[in-house]
C-alpha positions as CSV (number, residue, x, y, z in Angstrom):
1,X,-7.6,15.6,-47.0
2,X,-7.3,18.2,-49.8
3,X,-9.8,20.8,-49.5
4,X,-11.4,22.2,-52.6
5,X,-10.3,25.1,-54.0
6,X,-13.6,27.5,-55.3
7,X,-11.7,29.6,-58.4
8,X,-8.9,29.2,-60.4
9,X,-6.9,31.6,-62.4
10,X,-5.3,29.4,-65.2
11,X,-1.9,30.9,-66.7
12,X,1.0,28.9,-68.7
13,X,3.7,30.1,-71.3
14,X,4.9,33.6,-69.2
15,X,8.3,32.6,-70.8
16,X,10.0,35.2,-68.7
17,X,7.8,38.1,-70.1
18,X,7.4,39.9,-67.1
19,X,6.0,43.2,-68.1
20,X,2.7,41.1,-69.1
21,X,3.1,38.6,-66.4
22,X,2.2,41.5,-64.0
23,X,-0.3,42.8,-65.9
24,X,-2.0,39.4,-65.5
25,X,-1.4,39.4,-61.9
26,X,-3.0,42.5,-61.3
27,X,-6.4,41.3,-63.2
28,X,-8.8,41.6,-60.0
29,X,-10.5,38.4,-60.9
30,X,-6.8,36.8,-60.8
31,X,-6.1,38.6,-57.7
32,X,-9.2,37.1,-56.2
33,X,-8.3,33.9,-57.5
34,X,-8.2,31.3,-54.1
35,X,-5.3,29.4,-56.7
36,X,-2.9,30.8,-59.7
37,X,-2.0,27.6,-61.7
38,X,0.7,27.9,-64.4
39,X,0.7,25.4,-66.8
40,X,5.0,25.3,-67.6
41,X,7.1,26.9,-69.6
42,X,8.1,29.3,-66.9
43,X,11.6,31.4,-67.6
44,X,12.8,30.8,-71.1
45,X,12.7,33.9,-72.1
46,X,14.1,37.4,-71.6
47,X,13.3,38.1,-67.9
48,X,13.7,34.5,-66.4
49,X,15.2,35.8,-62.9
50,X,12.7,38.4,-62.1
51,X,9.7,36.1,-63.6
52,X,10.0,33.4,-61.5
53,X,10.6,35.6,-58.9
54,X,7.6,36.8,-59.3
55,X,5.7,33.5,-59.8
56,X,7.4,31.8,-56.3
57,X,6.0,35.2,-54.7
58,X,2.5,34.2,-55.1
59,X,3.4,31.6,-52.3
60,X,0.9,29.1,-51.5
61,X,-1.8,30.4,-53.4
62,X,0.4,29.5,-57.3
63,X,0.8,26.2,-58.1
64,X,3.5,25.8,-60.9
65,X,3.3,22.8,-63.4
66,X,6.6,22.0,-65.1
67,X,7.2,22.6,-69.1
68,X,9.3,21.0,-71.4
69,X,11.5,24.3,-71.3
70,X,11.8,24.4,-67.6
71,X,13.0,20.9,-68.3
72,X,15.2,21.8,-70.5
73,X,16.7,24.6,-68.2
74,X,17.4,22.1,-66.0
75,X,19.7,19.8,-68.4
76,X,21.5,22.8,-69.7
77,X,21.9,24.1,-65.8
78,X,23.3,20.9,-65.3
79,X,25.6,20.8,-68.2
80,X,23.3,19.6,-71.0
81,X,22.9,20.5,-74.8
82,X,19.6,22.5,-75.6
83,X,18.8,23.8,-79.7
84,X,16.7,26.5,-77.7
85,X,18.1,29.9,-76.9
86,X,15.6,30.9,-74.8
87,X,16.9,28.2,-72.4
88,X,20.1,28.5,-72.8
89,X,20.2,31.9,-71.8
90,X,17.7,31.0,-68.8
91,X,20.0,28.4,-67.7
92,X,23.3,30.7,-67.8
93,X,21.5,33.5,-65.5
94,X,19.2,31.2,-63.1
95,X,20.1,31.6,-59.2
96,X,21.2,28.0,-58.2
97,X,17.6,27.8,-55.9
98,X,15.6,28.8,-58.9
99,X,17.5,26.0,-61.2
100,X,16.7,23.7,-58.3
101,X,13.0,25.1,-57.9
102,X,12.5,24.2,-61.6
103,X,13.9,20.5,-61.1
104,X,11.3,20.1,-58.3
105,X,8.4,21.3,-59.9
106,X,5.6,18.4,-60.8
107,X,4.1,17.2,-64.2
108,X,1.1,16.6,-64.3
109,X,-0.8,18.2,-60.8
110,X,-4.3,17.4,-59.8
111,X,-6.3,19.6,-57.3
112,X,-9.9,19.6,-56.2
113,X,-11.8,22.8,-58.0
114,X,-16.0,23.3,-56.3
115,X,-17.9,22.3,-59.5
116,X,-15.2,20.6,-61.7
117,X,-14.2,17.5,-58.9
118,X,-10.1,16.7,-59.7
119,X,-9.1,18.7,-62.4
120,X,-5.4,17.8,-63.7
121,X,-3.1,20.3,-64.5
122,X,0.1,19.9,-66.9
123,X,2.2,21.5,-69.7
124,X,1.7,19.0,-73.4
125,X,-0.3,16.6,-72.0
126,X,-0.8,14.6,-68.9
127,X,1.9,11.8,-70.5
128,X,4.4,14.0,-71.4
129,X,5.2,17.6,-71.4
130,X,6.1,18.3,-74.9
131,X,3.2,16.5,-76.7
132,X,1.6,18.6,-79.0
133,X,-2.6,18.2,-79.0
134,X,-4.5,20.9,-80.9
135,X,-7.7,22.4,-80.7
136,X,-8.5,19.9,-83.4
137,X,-6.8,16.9,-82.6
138,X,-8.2,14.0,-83.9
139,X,-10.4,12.2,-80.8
140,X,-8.0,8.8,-80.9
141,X,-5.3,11.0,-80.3
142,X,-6.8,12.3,-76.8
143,X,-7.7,9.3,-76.4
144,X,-3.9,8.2,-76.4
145,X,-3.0,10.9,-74.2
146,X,-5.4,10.8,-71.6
147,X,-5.0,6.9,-71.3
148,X,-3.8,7.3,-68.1
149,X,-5.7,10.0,-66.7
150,X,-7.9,8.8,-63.6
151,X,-11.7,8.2,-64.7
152,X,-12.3,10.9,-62.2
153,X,-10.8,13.6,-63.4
154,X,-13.1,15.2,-65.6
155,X,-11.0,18.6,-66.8
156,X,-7.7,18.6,-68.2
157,X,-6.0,22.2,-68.2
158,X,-2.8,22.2,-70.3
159,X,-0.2,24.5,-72.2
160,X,3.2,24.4,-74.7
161,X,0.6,25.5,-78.0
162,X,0.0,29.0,-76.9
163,X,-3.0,29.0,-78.7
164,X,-6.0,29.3,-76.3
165,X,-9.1,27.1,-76.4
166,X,-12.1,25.0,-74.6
167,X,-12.9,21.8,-76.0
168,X,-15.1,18.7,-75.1
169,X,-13.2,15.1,-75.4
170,X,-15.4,12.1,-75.1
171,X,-17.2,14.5,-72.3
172,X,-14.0,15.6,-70.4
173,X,-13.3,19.2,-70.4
174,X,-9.8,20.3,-72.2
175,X,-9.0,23.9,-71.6
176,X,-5.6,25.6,-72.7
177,X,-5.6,29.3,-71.3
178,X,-3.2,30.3,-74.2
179,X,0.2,32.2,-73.6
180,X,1.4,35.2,-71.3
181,X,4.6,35.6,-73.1
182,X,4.8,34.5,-76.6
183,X,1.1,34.7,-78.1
184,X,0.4,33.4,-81.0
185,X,-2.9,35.4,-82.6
186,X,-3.3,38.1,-80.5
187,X,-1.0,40.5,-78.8
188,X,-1.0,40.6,-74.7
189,X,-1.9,38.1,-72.0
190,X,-4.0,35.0,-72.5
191,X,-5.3,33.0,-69.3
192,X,-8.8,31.7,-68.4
193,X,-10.8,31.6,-65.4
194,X,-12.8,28.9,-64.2
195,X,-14.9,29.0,-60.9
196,X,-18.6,27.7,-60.3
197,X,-18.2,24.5,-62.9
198,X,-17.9,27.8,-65.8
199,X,-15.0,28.4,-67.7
200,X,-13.9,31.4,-69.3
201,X,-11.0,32.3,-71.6
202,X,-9.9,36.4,-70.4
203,X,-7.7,38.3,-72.2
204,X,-5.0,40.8,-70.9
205,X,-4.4,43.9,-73.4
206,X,-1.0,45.7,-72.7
207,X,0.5,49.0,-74.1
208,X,2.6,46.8,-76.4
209,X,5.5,49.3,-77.4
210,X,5.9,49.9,-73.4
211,X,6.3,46.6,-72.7
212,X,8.9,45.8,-75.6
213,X,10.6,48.8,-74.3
214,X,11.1,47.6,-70.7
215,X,12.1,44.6,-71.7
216,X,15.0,45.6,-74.1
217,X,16.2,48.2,-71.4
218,X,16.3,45.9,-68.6
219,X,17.1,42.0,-69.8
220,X,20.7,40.7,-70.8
221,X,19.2,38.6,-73.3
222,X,21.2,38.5,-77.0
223,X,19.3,41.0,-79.2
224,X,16.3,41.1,-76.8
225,X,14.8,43.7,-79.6
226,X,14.6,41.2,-82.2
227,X,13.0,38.4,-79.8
228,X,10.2,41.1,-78.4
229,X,9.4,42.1,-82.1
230,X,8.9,38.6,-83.0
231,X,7.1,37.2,-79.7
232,X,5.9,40.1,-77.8
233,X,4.3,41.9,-80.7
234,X,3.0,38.2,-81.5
235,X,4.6,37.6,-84.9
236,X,3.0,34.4,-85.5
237,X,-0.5,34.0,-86.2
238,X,-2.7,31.1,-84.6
239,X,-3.1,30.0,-88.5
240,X,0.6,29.7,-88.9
241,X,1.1,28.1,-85.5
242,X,-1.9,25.5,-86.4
243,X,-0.1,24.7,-89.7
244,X,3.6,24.5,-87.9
245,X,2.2,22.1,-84.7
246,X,0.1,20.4,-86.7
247,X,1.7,17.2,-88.1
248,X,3.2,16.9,-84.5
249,X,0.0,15.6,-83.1
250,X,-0.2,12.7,-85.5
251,X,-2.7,13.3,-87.8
């Protein structure tokens, strides 16, 4: 019997940006979270080693939902092709228990929540990790990817857009908590609570120069300066992003 868990702190994206990943962690209402879901996309980034590291530490109380970039760590690991530096470089300085960690991890997850019922967990969308569905995806589209979804399950919590929002479908709850590691909008760390049938989007500020300098002085990755003034310092506005993912979710 699964026993219902009372409050959630919803995560996805940390993209091995530690720095902010702890800053998230150490938000009381996350640290009073009963469960820390992270929606995927997990290590491609500069820190991969130390993030997961410090995701597997949460124990039982984090539940990790596999992205399409974990996936893709994976095939490179295991002597696949990737167009994705991020998970390249992941791949190449991955423990072997962390590379096998990510292989096991589950897409989608469904867990009880007090006041939501079954609420499904997972990275694109429940049918496959790297779909792309928007804050204003067209309804025939959800419709498409929640095909399969148990009648039951009444919330959806996804990822992979890094744009966070709450959204009614057809009177099932859609939230994405937005991204820890590569915003796109607003600098710092996006993630949402949701205890007591509410939801609520939260955001994380950081000292943003800090955090670009700890990550250049302590990550191997190529030209890690260049990748925090672009991601980090969130480069990319939500606008841009919107216009970029948008004819990916077939409109």
């Amino acid at each position: 019997m699964v026993v219902a868990v009372r409050t959630v702190a919803l995560l996805s994206d940390t993209h091995g940006v530690l720095p902010v990943l702890e800053a998230v962690l150490a938000e009381p209402d996350v640290r009073a979270a009963d469960l820390v879901v992270v929606t995927g996309d997990l290590v491609s980034g500069p820190m991969p080693v130390e993030t997961l590291d410090a995701l597997t530490a949460l124990g039982d109380r984090g539940l990790l939902v596999r992205g399409n970039a974990d996936r893709e760590v994976v095939e490179v690991a295991r002597g696949g092709r990737c167009e994705h530096p991020e998970s390249v470089f992941a791949a190449e300085v991955l423990r072997p228990d962390q590379v096998e960690l990510l292989a096991g991890l589950p897409h989608p997850a469904v867990r009880s929540l007090e006041g939501f019922g079954d609420v499904l967990f997972c990275h694109g969308s429940p049918r496959d990790d790297d779909e792309v569905v928007l804050v204003d995806t067209r309804l025939e589209r959800w419709a498409e990817a929640f095909a399969d979804v148990p009648e039951a399950v009444r919330t959806v919590c996804c990822g992979h857009t890094h744009m966070p929002f709450v959204r009614l479908v057809d009177r099932r709850l859609v939230v994405n908590p937005g991204s820890i590691g590569m915003p796109y909008g607003r600098v710092g760390g996006a993630w949402a609570l949701l205890t007591g049938g509410q939801v609520s989007l939260r955001h994380t500020e950081i000292d943003v120069d800090a955090v670009c300098e700890r990550i250049v002085a302590e990550s191997a990755y190529p030209d890690a300066r260049a990748w925090v003034d672009e991601y980090v310092r969130g480069e990319h506005s939500d606008a841009v992003a919107l216009t970029v993912f948008g004819p990916r979710d077939g409109r």
